[in-house]
C-alpha positions in Angstrom: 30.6 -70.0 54.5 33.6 -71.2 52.2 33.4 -67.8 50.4 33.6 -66.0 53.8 37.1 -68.6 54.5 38.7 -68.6 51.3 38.5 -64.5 51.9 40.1 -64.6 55.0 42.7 -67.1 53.8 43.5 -64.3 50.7 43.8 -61.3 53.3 46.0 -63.6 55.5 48.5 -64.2 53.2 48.2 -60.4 51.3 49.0 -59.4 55.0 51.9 -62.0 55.6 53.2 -60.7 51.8 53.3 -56.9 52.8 54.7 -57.1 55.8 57.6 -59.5 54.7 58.5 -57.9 51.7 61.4 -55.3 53.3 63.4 -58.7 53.6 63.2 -59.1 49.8 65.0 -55.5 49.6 67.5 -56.2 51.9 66.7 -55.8 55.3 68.2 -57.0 57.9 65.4 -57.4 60.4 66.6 -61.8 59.7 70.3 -61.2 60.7 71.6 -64.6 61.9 73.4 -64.0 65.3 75.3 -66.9 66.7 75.6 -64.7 69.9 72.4 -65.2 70.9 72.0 -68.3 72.7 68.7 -68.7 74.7 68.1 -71.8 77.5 66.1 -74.3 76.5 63.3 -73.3 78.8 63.3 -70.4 77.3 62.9 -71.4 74.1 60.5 -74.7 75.1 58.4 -71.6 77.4 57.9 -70.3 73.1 55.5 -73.7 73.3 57.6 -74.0 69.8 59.3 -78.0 69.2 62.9 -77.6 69.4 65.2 -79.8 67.2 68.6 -80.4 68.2 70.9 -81.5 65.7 74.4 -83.0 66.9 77.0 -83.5 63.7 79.7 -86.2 64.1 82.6 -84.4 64.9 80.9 -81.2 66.0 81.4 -80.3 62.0 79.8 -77.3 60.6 77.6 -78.8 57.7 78.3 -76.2 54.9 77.7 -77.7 51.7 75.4 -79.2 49.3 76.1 -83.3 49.5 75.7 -86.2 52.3 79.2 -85.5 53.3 78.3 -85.6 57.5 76.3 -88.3 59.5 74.2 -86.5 62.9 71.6 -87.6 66.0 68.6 -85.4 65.8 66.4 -84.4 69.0 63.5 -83.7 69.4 61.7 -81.9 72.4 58.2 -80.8 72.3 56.3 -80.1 75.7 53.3 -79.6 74.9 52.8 -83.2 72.7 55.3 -85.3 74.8 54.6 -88.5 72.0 56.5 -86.0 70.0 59.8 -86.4 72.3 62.5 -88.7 70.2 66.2 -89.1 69.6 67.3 -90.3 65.9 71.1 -91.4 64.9 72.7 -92.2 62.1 71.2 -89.6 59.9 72.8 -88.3 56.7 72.8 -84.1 56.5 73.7 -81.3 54.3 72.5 -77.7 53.0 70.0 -77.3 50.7 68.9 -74.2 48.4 70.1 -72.6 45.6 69.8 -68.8 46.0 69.3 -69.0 49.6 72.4 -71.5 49.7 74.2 -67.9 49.9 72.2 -66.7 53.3 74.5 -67.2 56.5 71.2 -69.3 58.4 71.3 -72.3 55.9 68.6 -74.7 55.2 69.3 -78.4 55.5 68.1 -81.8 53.9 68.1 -84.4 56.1 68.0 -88.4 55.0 67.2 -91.0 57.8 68.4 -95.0 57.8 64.6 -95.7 58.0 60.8 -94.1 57.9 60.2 -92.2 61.0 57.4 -90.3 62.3 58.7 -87.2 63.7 56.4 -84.0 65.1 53.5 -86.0 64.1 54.1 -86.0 60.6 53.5 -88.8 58.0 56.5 -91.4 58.3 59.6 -90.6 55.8 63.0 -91.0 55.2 63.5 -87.4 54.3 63.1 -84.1 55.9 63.8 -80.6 55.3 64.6 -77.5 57.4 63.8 -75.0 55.7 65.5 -71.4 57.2 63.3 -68.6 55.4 65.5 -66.0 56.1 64.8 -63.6 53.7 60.8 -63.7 55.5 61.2 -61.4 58.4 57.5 -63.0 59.5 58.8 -66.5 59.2 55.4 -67.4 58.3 54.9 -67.0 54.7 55.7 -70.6 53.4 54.0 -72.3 56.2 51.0 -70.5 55.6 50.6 -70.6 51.8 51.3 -74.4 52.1 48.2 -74.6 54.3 45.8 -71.7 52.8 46.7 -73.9 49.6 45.2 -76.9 51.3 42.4 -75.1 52.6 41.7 -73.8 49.3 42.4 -76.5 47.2 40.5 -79.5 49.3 41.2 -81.3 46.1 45.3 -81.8 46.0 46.6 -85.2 46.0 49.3 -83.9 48.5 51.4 -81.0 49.8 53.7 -80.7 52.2 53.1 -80.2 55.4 55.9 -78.1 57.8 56.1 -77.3 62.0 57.4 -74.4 63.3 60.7 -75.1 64.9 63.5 -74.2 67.1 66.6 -75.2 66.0 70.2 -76.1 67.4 73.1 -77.5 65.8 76.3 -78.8 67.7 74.5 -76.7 70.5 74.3 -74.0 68.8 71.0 -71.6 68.3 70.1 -71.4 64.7 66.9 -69.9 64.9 63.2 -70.5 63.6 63.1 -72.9 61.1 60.2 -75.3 59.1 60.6 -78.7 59.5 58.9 -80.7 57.0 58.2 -83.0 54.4 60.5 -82.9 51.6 58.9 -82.2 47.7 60.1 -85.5 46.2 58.3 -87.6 42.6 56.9 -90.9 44.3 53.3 -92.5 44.0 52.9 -91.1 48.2 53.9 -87.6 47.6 54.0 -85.8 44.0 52.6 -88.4 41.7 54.0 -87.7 37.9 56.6 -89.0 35.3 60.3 -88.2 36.9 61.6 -86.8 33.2 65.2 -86.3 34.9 66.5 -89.2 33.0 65.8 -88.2 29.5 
């Protein structure tokens, strides 16, 4: 029965591969349109969580370091134990190649551990914009066909599906998730930074 899973799992993410990889040539199937602004029904009717991020200020967040502070939201119909409002978080962008895509993905740092979407508790999150996957799927599938597969990893991340708005504004589908980070909970090894 594994065999049988672990070959579904393969053609899965060979499918998700081929039919993402126009965006690594240069599509623009991904275009980022600030134009498009759906309701939030709309975009709740998706049954997809949408995150709201509001930036002190109403300040575009446009660089690498903790330069703005921001209240994230959080509406999800169909878990309504998901439903939360968080303050005094710490944003930026994150990336480095895709630090140059007009959707930008963002690192976010909160005063204190917090459960959010029914992930673990942390202090750190990502959003993660994949816009160079016109499927928006491939990272949150190979993260969980790696899990599948490898029943045997001390840890990986684990990422939602998300709408996303910032200062009211429709971003787009993002990933919201755990950040990769060297600590005895997540990835357990020698940080070698410092040498």
């Amino acid at each position: 029965m594994k065999v049988k899973h672990y070959i579904f799992c393969i053609l899965i993410l060979g499918l998700i591969v081929s039919c993402s990889s126009s965006a690594d040539r240069g599509s623009s199937v991904n275009t980022f349109n600030y134009d498009y602004e759906p309701s939030d029904s709309e975009l709740l009717s998706t049954n997809i969580p949408v995150i709201s991020i509001q930036v002190d200020n109403n300040e575009e967040v446009n660089e690498k370091e903790y330069k703005w502070t921001c209240t994230l939201n959080v509406t999800d119909d169909l878990v309504p134990d998901n439903n939360k409002s968080i303050s005094n978080i710490k944003i930026k962008c994150r990336g480095n190649s895709s630090f140059k895509h007009p959707k930008k993905s963002y690192t976010l740092k909160l005063a204190s551990k917090e459960k959010i979407l029914g992930l673990d508790k942390n202090k750190n999150w990502v959003l993660i914009a994949n816009y160079a996957d016109n499927t928006l799927l491939r990272n949150l599938y190979a993260t969980k066909t790696g899990k599948e597969i490898f029943d045997n990893l001390a840890w990986s991340p684990s990422f939602k599906s998300v709408h996303l708005k910032v200062n009211g504004i429709y971003r787009g589908v993002y990933l919201f998730g755990e950040s990769v980070k060297i600590n005895d909970k997540r990835v357990n090894i020698q940080d070698i930074s410092d040498f």
